[in-house]
C-alpha positions as CSV (number, residue, x, y, z in Angstrom):
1,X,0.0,0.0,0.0
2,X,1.0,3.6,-0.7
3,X,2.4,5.3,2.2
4,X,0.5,8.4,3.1
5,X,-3.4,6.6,2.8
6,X,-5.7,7.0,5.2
7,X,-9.1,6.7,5.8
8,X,-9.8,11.0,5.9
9,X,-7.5,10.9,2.5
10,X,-9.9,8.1,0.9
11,X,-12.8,10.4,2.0
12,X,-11.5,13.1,0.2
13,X,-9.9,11.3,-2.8
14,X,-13.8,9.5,-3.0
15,X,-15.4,13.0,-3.0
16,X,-13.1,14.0,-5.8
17,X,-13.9,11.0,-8.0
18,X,-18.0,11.7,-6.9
19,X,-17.8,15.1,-8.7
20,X,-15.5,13.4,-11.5
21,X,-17.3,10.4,-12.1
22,X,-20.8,11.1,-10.1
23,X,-21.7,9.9,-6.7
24,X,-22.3,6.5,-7.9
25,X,-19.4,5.9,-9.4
26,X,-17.6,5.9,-5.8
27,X,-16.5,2.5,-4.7
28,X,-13.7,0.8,-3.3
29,X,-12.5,-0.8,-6.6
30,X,-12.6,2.8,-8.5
31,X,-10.6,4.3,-6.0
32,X,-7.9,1.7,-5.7
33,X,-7.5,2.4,-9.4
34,X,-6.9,6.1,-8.4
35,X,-4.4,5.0,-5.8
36,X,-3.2,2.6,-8.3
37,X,-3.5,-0.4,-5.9
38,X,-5.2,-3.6,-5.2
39,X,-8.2,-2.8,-4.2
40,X,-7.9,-5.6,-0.6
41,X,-5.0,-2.4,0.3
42,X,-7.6,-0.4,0.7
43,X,-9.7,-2.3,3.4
44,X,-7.7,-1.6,6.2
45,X,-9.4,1.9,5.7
46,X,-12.6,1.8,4.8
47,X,-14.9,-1.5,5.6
48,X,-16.9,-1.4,2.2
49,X,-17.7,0.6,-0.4
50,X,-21.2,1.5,1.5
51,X,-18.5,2.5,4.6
52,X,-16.4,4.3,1.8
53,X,-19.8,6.5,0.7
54,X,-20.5,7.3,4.3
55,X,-17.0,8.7,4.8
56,X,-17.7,11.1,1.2
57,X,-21.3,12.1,2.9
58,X,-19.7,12.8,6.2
59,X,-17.3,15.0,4.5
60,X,-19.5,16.8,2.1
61,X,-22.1,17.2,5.1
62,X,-19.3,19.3,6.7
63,X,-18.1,21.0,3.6
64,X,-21.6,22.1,2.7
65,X,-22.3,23.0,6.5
66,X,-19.0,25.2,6.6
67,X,-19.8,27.0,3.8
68,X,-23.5,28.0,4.9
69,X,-22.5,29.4,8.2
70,X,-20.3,31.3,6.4
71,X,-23.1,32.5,3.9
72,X,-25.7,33.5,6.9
73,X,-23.3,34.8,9.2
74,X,-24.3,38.2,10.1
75,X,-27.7,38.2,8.3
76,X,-31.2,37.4,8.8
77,X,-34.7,37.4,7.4
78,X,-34.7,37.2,3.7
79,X,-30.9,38.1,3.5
80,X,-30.3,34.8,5.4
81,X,-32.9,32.8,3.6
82,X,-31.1,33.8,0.2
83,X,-27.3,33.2,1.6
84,X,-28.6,29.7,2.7
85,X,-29.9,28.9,-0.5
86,X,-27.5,30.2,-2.7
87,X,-24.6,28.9,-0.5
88,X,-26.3,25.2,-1.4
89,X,-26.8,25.9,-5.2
90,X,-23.1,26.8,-5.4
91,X,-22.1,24.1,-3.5
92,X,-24.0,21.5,-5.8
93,X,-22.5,23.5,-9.2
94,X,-18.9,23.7,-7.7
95,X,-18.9,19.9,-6.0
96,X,-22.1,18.1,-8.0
97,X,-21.0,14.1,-6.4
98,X,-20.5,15.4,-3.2
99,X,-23.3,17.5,-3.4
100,X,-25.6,14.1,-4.2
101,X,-23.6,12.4,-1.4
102,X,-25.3,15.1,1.3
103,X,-28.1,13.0,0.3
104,X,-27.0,9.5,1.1
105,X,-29.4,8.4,4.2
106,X,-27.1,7.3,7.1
107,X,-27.2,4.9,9.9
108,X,-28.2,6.5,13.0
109,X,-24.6,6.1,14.0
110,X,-23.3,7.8,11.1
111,X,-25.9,10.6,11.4
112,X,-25.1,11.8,15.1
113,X,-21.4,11.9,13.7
114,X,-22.7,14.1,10.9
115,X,-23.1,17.7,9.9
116,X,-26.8,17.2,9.6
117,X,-27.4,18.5,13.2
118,X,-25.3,22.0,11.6
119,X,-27.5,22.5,9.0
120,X,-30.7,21.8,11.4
121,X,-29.6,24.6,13.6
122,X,-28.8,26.7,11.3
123,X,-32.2,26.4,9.3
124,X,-34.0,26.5,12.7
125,X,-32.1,30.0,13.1
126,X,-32.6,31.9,10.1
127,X,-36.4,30.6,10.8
128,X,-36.3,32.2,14.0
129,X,-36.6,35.6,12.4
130,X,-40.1,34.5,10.5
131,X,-41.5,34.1,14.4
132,X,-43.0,30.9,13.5
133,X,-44.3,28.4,16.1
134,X,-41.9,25.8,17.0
135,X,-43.8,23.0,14.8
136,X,-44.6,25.2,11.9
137,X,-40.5,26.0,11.9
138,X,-40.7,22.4,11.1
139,X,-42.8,22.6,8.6
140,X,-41.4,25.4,7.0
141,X,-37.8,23.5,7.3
142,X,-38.8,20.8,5.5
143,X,-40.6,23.0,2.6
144,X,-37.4,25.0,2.0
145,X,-35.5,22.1,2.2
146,X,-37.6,20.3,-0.4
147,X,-38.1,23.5,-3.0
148,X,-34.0,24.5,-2.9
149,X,-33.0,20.8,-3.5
150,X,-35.8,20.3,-5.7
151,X,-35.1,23.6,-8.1
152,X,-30.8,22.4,-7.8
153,X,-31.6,18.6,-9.1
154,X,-34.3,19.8,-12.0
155,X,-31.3,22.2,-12.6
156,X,-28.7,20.2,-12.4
157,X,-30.4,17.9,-14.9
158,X,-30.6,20.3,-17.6
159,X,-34.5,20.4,-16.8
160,X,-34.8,24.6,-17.5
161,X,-32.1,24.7,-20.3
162,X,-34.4,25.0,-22.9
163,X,-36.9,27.0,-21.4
164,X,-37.7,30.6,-20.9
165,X,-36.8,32.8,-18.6
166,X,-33.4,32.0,-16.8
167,X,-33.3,29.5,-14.1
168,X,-31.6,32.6,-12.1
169,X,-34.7,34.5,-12.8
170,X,-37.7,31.3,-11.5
171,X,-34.8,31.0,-8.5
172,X,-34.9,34.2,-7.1
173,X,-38.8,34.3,-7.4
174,X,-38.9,31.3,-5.5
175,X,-36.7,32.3,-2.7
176,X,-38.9,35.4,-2.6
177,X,-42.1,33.1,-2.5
178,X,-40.7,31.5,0.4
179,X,-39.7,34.7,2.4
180,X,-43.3,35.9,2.1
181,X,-44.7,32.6,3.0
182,X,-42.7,32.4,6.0
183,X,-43.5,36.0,6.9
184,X,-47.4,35.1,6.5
185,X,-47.9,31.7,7.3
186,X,-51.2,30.7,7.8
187,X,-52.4,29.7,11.4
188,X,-49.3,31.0,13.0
């Protein structure tokens, strides 16, 4: 085995070849290729290739996580709402595998290890400014979590590059949709 390999350097070297090669494409035999080993070298590492996909989600979870606390620092309200968003659309165009491995479901293990409870408080904080009750913060989560990963895969599939008017344009509308919503929300 190559000196210098570890299990943090497979992550990262598995999150390169997921925006290379797409999420899928990450597995124990690709990487050994990339290492230009046998691939039984690399099990001293990582258990599986399931255990090598956990390691690229753990490490894209943070990545992503990093980056939006750096986007909603400081702000709030709309401004916050729009940093949070923007800061994942960037992250899926700059790191697209890694960006599909934030979506691997983990182990419960795995998930109180994760990022996941970052971006839950940072979410639930930028929702703090909308003065929604602590259950319809939930719901409104969830809804901005499913319309800003929603709009980024039809994107990311082509889906609005034959169509009229910009993506940019339909995004920022619906980021404005959701602001108003959250300002108004019904029974709150």
């Amino acid at each position: 085995m190559r000196k210098g390999i570890t299990k943090g350097g497979l992550a990262v070297a598995g999150a390169e070849l997921a925006d290379q090669m797409g999420f899928e494409g990450v597995t124990v035999a690709a990487l050994a290729r990339h290492f230009d080993v046998k691939p039984a070298s690399l099990y001293s590492h990582v258990l599986s290739t399931a255990d090598l996909k956990i390691s690229v989600a753990l490490l894209a979870l943070e990545e992503l996580a990093d980056r939006a606390s750096d986007a909603v620092a400081g702000r709030a309200g709309k401004d916050a709402l729009i940093g949070l968003a923007d800061s994942f659309r960037s992250y899926a165009r700059d790191h697209p595998g890694r960006f599909a491995a934030t979506e691997l479901k983990l182990d419960h293990e795995s998930a109180k290890k994760s990022a996941g409870f970052r971006h839950a408080r940072l979410l639930r904080a930028m929702m703090r400014e909308y003065g929604l009750t602590e259950i319809n913060q939930i719901h409104a989560v969830r809804w901005f979590g499913s319309t800003v990963r929603g709009f980024i895969a039809l994107e990311m599939s082509g889906s609005f590059d034959h169509s009229a008017p910009e993506a940019e344009e339909s995004w920022y509308r619906i980021l404005e949709t959701l602001d108003t919503t959250f300002r108004h929300w019904p029974g709150q």
